[in-house]
C-alpha positions in Angstrom: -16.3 70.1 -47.0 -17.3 68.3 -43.7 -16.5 70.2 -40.7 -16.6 69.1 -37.0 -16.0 72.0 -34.0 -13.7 70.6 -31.5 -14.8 72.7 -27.8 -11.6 72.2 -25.8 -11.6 72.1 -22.5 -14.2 74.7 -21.7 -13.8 73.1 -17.7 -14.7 74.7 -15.1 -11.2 74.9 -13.9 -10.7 78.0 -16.0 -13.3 79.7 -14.6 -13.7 79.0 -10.8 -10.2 76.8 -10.4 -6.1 77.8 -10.3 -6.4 78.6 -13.8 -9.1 81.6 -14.8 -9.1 82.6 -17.9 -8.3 86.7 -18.6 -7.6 87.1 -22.3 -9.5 87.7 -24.7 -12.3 88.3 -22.2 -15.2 87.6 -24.6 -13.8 84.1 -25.2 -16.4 82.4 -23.6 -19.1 84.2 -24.8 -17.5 83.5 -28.5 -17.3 79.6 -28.0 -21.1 80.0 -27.1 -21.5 81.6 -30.6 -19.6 79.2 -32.6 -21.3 75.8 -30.6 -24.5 77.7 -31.5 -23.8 78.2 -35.0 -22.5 74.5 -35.2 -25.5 73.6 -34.0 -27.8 75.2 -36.7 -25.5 74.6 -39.5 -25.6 70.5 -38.7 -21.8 70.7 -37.9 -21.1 68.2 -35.3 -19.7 69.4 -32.1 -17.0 67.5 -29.7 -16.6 68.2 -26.4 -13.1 67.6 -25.2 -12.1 67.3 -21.5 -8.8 67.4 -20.1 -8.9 64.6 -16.9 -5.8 64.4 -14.4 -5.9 61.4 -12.3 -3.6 60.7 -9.7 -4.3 61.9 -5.5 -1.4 64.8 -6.0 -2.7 66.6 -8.8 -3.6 70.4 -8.4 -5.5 70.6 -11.7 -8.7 69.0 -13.8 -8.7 65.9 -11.0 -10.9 63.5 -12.3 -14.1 63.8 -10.2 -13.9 67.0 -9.1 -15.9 70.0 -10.0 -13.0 71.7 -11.4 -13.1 69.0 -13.9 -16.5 68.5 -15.1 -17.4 70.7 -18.3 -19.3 74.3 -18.0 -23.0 73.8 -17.3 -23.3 76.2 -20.2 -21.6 73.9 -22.7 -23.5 71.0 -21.8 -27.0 73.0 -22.2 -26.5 72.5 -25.9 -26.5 70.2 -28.7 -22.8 67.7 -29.0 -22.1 64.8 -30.8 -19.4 63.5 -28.7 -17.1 64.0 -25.3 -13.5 62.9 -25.8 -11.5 62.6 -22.8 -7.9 63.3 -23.1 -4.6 63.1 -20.6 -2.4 64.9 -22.4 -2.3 68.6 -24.2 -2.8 66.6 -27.8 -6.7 65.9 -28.3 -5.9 63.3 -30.6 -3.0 61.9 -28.7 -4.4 58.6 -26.6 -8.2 59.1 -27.6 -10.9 58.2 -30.2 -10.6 62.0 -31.6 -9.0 60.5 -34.7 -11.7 57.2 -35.4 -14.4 59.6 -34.5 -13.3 62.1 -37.1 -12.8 59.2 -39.8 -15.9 57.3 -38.9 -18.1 60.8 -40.0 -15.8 61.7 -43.3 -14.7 64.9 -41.3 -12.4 66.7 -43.2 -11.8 70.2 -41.5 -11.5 71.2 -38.0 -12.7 73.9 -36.0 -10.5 74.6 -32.8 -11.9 76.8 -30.1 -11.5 76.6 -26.3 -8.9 76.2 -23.7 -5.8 77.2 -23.4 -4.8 78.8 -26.7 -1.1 78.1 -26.3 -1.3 74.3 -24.9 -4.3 72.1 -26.0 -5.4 74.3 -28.9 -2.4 74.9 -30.1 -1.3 71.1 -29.8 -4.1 69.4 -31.2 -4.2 72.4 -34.2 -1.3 70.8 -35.1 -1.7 67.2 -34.6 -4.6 68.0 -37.0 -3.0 69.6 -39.5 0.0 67.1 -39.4 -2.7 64.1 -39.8 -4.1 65.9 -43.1 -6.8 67.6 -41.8 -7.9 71.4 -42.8 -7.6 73.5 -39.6 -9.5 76.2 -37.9 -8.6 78.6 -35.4 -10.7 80.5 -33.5 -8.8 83.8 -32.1 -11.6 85.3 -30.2 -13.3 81.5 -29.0 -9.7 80.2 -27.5 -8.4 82.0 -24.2 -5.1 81.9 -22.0 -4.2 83.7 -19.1 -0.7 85.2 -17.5 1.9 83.0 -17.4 5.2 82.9 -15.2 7.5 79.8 -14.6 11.3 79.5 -14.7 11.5 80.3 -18.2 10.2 83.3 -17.7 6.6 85.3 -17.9 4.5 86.5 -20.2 1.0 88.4 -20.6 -1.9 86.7 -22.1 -2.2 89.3 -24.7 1.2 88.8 -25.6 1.2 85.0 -25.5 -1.9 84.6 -27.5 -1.4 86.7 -29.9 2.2 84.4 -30.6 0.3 81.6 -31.2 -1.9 82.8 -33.4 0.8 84.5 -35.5 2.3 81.2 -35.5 -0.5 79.3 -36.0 -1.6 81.3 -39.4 1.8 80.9 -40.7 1.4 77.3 -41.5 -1.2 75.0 -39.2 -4.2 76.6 -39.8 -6.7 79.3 -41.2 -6.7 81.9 -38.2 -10.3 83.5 -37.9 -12.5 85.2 -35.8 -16.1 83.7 -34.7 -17.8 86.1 -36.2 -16.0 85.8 -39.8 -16.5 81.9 -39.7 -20.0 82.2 -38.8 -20.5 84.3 -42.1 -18.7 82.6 -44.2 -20.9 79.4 -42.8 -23.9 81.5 -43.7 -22.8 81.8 -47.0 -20.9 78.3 -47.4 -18.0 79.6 -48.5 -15.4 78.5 -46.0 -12.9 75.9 -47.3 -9.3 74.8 -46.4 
């Protein structure tokens, strides 16, 4: 089956902007491993970047350094950057064409946040037909507290990815998929 690994938002507004990244700490280091792995296993890697335009915008403003993509990321090997306006990385963007184009059939979700952007495009995926993969140690949220309410990261992640294995997608560490790349036996 042909895979791609979708790296979203990995921005450096979650690690020097309003919105750092606390849980699960290794995250980062984990979507490191996976783009890696990608990498050496000829699975195509794309870059997704989350762009806010607009002069009254406190987050991912186009042109700032908040909004360009982790030096680290960039360091290695991808196929493609998608820019995207909304939490959906399909929604608005070539993800789709790009992903029909190279006969991808299975998804790979890591990155940023676990409850918005992964968790929306996991399921834009899976709703389009697509096999999805979830990454629970290579996506990453932080506290959260609004009117609605608060919640830890800990707490919130772990939601989504109870929620996310009971129907969107295969729920995995990075570690797991990269052995089961090793020995080619992941499938949908």
């Amino acid at each position: 089956m042909k895979r791609a690994l979708l790296i979203i938002d990995v921005q450096n507004e979650y690690f020097n902007g309003k919105l750092p990244i606390s849980y699960p700490q290794d995250s980062f280091k984990n979507i490191l491993k996976a783009m890696y792995s990608a990498n050496e296993n000829g699975i195509p890697v794309i870059l997704v970047q989350h762009a806010n335009t607009g002069k009254d915008v406190l987050t991912f403003k186009n042109g700032t350094y908040e909004h360009e993509i982790h030096e680290e990321i960039l360091k290695r090997d991808y196929d493609e950057i998608i820019e995207k306006n909304l939490p959906g990385s399909f929604t608005g963007t070539e993800l789709e064409s790009w992903l029909k184009e190279n006969e991808i059939e299975t998804v790979t979700v890591c990155g940023y946040m676990t409850q918005m952007c992964c968790d929306t495009t996991a399921r834009q995926a899976m709703h389009m037909g697509y096999n999805v993969e979830f990454l629970s140690d290579a996506t990453g949220t932080l506290d959260i507290s609004n009117y609605a309410g608060e919640i830890k990261a800990k707490e919130l992640h772990k939601a989504v990815l109870i929620t996310q294995a009971m129907r969107f997608s295969k729920v995995m560490k990075t570690y797991e998929w990269i052995e089961n790349l090793k020995h080619k036996c992941l499938g949908p």
